[in-house]
C-alpha positions in Angstrom: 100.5 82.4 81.4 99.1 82.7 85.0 101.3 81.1 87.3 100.1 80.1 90.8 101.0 78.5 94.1 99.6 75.2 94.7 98.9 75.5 99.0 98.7 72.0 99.4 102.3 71.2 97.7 103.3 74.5 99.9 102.2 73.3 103.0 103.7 69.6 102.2 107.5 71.0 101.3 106.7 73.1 104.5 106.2 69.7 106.5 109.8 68.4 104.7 111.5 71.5 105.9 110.7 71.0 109.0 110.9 67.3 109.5 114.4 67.8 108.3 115.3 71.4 110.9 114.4 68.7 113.6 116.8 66.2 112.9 119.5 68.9 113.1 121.4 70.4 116.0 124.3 73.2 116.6 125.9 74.7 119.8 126.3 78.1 118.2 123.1 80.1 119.8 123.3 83.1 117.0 120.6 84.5 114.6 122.2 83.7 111.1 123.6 80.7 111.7 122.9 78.9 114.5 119.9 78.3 116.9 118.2 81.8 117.5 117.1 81.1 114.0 115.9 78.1 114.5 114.0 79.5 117.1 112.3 81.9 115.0 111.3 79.6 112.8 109.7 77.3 114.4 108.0 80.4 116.6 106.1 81.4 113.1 105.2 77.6 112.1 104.0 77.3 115.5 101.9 80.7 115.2 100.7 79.2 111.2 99.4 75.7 112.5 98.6 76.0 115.8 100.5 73.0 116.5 101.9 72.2 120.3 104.5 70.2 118.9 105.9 73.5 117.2 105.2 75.8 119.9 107.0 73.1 121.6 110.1 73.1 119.6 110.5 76.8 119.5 110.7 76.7 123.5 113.2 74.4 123.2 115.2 76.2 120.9 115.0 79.2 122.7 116.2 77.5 126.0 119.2 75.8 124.4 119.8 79.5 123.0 120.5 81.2 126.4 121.9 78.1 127.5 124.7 78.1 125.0 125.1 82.1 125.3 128.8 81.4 126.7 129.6 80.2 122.9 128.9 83.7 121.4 130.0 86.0 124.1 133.4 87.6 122.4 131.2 88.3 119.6 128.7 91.2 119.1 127.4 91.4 116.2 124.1 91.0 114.7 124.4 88.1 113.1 126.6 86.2 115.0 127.0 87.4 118.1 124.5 88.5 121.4 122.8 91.5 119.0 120.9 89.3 117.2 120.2 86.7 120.3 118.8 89.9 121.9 116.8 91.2 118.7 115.3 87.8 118.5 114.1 87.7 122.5 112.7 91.3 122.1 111.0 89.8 118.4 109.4 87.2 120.2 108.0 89.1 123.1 106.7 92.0 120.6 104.7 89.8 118.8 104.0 87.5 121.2 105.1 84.5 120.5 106.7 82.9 122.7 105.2 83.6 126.4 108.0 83.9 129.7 110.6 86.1 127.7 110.9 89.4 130.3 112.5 92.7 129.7 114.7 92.0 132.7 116.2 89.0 130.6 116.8 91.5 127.2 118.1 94.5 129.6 121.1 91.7 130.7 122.6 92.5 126.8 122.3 96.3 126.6 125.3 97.1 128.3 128.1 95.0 126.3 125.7 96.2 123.0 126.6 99.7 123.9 130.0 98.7 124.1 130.2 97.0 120.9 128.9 99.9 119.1 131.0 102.2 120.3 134.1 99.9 118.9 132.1 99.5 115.4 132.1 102.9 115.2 135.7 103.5 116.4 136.6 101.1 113.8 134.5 102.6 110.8 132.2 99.5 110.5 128.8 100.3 109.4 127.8 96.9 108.5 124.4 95.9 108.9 125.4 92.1 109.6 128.3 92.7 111.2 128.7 96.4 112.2 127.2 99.4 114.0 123.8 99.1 111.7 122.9 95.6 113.2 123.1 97.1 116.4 120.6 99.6 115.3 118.2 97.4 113.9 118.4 96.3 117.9 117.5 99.4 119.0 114.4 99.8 115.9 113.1 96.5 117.8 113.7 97.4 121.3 111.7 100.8 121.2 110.9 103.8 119.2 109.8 106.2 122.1 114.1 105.8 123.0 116.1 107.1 120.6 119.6 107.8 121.6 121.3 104.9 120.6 119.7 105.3 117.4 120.6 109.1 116.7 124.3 107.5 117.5 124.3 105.2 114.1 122.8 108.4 112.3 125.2 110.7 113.3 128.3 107.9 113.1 126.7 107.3 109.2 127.1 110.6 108.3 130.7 110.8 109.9 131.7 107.7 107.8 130.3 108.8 104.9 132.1 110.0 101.7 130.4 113.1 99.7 130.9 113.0 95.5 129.2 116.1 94.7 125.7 115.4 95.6 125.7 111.8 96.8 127.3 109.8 99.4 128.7 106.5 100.0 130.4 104.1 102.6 133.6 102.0 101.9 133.0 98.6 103.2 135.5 96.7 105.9 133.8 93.8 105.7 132.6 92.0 103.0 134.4 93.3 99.7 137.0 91.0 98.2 140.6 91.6 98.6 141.7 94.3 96.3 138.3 95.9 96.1 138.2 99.3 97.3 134.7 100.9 95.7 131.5 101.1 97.7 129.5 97.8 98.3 126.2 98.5 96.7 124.7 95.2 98.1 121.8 94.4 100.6 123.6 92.5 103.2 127.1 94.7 103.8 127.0 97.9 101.4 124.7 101.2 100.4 121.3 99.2 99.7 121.6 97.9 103.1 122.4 101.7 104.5 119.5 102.8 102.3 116.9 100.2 104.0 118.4 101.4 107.6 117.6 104.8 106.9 114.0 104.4 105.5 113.4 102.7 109.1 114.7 105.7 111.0 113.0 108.2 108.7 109.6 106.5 109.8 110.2 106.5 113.7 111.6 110.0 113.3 108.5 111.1 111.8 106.4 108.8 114.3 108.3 111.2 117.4 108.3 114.4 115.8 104.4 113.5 115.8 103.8 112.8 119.1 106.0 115.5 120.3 107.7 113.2 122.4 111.6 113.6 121.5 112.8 116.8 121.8 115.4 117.0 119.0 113.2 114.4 116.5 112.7 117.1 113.8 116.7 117.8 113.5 117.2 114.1 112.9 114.2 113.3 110.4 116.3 116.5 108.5 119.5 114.5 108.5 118.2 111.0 107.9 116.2 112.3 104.6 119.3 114.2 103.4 121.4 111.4 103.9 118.8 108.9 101.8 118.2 111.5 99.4 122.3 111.2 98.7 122.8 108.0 98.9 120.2 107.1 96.7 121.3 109.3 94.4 124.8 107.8 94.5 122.8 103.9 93.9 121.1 105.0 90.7 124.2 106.1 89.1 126.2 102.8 89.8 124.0 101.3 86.8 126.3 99.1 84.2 126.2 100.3 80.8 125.2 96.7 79.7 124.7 93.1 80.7 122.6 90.4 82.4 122.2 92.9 85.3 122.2 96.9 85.4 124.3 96.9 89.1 127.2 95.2 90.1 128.3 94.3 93.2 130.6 96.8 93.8 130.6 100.0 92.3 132.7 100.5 89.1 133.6 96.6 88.9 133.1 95.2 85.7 130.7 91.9 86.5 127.5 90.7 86.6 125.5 90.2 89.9 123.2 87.2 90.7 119.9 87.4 91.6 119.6 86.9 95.7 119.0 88.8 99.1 122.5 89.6 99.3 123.8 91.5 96.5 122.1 92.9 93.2 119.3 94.6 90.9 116.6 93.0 93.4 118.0 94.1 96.7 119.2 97.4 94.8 115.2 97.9 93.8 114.0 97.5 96.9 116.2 100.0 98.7 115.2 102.5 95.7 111.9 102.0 95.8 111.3 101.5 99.6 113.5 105.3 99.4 111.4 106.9 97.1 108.3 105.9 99.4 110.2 107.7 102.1 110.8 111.0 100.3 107.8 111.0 98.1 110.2 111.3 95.5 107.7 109.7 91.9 110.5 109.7 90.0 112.8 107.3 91.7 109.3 105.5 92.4 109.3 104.5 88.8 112.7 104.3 88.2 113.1 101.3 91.3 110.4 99.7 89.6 111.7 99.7 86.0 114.9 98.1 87.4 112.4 95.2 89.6 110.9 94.6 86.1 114.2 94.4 84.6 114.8 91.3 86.1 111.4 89.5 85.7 113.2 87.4 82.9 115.8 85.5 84.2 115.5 82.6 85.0 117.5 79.5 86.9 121.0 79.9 84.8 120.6 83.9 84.3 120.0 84.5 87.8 123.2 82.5 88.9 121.5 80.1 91.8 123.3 77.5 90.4 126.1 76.7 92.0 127.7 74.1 89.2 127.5 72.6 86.4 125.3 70.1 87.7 122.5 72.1 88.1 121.6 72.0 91.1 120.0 75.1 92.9 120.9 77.0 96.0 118.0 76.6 97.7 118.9 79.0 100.8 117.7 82.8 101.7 120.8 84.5 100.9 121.7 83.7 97.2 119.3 81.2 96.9 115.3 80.5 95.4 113.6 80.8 98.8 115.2 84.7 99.1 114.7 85.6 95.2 111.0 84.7 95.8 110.9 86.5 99.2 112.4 89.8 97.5 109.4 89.7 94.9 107.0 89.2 97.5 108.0 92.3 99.2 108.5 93.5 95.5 104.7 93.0 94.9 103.8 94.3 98.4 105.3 97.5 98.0 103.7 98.3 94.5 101.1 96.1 93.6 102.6 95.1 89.8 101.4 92.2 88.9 104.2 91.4 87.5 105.8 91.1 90.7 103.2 88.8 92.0 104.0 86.5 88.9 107.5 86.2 89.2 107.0 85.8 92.9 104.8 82.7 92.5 107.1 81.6 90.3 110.1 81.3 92.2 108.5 80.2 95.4 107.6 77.2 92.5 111.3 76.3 91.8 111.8 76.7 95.7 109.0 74.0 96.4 110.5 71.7 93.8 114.1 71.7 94.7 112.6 70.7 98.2 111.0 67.8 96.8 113.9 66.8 95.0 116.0 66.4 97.6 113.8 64.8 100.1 113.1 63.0 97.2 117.2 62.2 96.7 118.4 62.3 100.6 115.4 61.5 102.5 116.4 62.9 106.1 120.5 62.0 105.4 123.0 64.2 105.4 124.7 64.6 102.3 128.4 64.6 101.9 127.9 67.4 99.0 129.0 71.4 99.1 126.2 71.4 96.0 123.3 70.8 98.7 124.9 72.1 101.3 121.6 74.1 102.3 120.2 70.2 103.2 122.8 70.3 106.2 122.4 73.6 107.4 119.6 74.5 109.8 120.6 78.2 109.7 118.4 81.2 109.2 120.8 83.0 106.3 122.0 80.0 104.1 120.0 76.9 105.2 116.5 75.5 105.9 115.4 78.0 109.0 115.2 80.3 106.4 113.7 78.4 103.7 111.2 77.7 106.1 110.1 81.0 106.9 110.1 82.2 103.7 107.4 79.7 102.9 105.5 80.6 105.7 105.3 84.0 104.7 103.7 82.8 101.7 100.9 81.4 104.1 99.8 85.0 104.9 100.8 88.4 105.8 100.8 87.7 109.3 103.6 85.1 109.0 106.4 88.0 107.9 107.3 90.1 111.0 110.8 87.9 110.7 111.7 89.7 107.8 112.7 92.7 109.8 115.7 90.6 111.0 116.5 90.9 106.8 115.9 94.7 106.3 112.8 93.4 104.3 110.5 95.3 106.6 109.8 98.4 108.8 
């Protein structure tokens, strides 16, 4: 059965979401989870419709962002700290849209970012969220014709790195639950993530060693490759001998991952496939896509997004309908299955009907409720910033820069 996206039912859950981000406020100025990512949400609705009143609303996000930046300022991070506030000012002047934002304003940040990375990698955090590789998807925004700062994270990757015979992994600080001490194979804080990093720096690498612009470009595209080559060679061995999923979360645990951004076989494909793209490598080619395809069958209770019996949908970007349908987007993008173009127009369909369930339900309340928290949360990672731009992406192509900020995109 052909399954497709009605625009008009699109465009009208579009018009909840935002009804609803407007009628919600925060202090905290960060990219995740506060207003920076309200900001870029309203920046790409404003670049979709046209619409003053959006372009409007994105100003004012952006204003109340550097005037809040004292609420942030012990923390550096990328997603909640003056990283991502800086990614997110250098975002919106590179693609234009938002007009005013100077360099002199983004230069302010570059010292205490400097800083921070050198503690992250004193303290052995790679991170991509909250660690030295958020800082470097700074620096892949900031420039590509700079490089140093970059060739820092590749060179403190490589130091923190752990070699079993041909592969390589990272033991995460962050993210792994007490106890836990094998590598995080997820998206947001473990290997995929690193894998994703690396395919970024592998293309500007290339891009200088090109031009003949960076004298020592050629020695780092060397490292970078090796380093994916091992590390996704490490990710493709991790597979479970049986189960829902093929990956878990962390390797050699015995469970079974959901179906999100965050963590599992989608975010695992992606960083295989996106990796074999980088090192022309068919073989991992396939085998990232046989793994996608794997997962083409699950559906609302196999993929975990509930999050009770009740059965009621996370609706959110990072475990939730709006990032599952994201992820098979970008699936679809990278290899033109069909398959993937199905299952992503079908899971941007549950996402526009959970939307119109609870406007239906809630109207523009607040709901007392963990089970829909995502209808009280304007932030970018778990709440409706991102649910909104993932349905703008579904608008066009032209609508999905933002999903750099989400390793999504070079």
């Amino acid at each position: 059965m052909i399954i497709s996206i009605d625009k008009s039912r699109l465009l009208a859950a579009l018009q909840i979401v935002k009804s609803r981000i407007s009628k919600l406020d925060t202090q905290d100025p960060s990219l995740y989870s506060g207003l920076s990512g309200k900001t870029l949400f309203y920046s790409y609705a404003a670049a979709y419709s046209g619409n003053q009143l959006d372009y409007d609303q994105s100003i004012n996000a952006v204003k109340k962002v550097i005037e809040n930046l004292n609420q942030t300022s012990q923390k550096g991070s990328f997603a909640d700290g003056f990283t991502g506030i800086a990614w997110l000012l250098q975002h919106l002047q590179n693609e234009k849209l938002i007009e005013g934002i100077t360099d002199e304003q983004i230069s302010l940040f570059d010292s205490p970012i400097i800083q921070t990375l050198k503690i992250y990698q004193q303290n052995g955090n790679y991170d991509p969220l909250y660690g030295a590789l958020g800082i470097g998807l700074y620096y892949l925004e900031k420039s590509r014709n700079n490089c140093n700062q970059l060739k820092s994270v590749i060179d403190f990757l490589i130091d923190a790195s752990v070699t079993q015979n041909q592969s390589v992994f990272w033991l995460d600080k962050v993210a792994s639950p007490a106890g836990v001490n094998s590598p995080n194979l997820g998206l947001s804080h473990g290997v995929t993530g690193i894998n994703l990093f690396l395919c970024k720096c592998i293309k500007v690498f290339r891009e200088l060693e090109k031009q003949g612009s960076d004298s020592n470009s050629l020695q780092y595209l060397k490292k970078t490759t090796e380093l994916l080559t091992q590390s996704t060679f490490y990710l493709l061995n991790q597979q479970k001998p049986a189960g829902k999923s093929l990956f878990p979360n962390n390797a050699g645990v015995v469970e079974e991952s959901r179906l999100g951004w965050s963590y599992g076989d989608l975010g695992i494909a992606i960083g295989i496939i996106k990796a074999s793209i980088s090192l022309n490598n068919d073989r991992w080619l396939k085998e990232g896509i046989n793994i996608a395809l794997s997962t083409c069958q699950r559906d609302l209770t196999s993929s975990q997004v509930y999050e009770d019996h009740y059965k009621i949908p996370d609706v959110g970007f990072c475990n939730g309908l709006a990032g599952i349908a994201t992820l098979y987007q970008s699936l679809f993008q990278l290899t033109n299955n069909h398959h993937f173009n199905h299952a992503t127009n079908k899971w941007v369909n549950h996402t526009i009907e959970a939307i119109f369930q609870a406007n239906t339900q809630y109207g523009l309340k607040n709901v007392p409720n963990v089970r829909t928290h995502w209808w009280n949360d304007l932030s970018l990672i778990k709440g409706l910033s991102g649910i909104g731009l993932s349905l703008t992406s579904f608008l066009g192509i032209s609508y999905s820069a933002w999903k750099k900020s989400f390793l999504l995109l070079d």
